[in-house]
C-alpha positions in Angstrom: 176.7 288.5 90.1 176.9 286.4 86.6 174.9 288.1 83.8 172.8 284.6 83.1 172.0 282.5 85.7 172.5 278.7 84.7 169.1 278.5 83.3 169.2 281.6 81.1 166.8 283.0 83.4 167.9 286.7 84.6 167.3 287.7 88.3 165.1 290.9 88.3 166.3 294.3 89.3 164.7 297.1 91.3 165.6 300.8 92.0 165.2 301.3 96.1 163.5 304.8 95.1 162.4 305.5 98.8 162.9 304.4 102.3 160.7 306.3 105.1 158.7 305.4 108.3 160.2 301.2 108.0 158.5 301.0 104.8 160.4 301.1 101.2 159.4 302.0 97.5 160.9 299.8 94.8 160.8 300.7 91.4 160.7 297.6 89.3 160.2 296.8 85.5 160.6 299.2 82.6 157.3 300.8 83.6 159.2 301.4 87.3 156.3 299.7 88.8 156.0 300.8 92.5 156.7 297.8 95.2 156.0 298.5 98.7 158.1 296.4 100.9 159.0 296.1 105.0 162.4 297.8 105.7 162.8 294.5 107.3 162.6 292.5 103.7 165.9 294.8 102.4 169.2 293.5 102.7 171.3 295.8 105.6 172.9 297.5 102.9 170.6 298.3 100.9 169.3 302.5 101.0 167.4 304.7 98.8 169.9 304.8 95.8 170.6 301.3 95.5 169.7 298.7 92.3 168.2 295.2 94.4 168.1 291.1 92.7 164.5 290.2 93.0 162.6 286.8 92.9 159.6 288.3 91.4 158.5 284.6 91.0 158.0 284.4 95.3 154.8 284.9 97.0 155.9 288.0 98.8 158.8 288.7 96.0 161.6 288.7 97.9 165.0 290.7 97.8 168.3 288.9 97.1 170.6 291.5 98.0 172.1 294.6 96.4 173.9 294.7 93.2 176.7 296.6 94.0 178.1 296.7 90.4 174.9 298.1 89.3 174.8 300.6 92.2 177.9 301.6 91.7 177.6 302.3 87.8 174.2 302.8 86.9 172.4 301.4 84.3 174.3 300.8 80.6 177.3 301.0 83.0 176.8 304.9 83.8 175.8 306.5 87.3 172.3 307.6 86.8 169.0 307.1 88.5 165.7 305.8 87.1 163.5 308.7 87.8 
């Protein structure tokens, strides 16, 4: 996924901090503001673990899919996890 989109507007990011009973967690934002979403709004390969796009701008905000690169390496391009 390109850094900048075409109007120098970045997608959001969110940490999938929990999955449980069809509901998930989100942590979003520096302050890793809780978002509770349907398991049903995730992409299919999304699980606890994984770093999300987000339209934060939508009325629900919705999930874009995962970002794999991010998953993969973690923030500041090292495995880690936010809490």
């Amino acid at each position: 996924m390109p850094q900048d989109e075409p109007t120098g507007i970045r997608p959001d990011r969110g940490f999938v901090d929990q999955v449980a009973d069809g509901r998930a967690v989100l942590l979003v934002g520096a302050g890793r503001t809780p978002l509770h979403l349907d398991v049903e709004e995730l992409p299919r390969d999304a699980a606890a673990g994984s770093w999300v796009v987000l339209d934060l701008q939508s009325t629900p905000p919705l999930v874009l899919g995962v970002d794999a690169e991010l998953t993969r390496n973690g923030p500041a391009g090292r495995p880690s996890d936010p809490r």
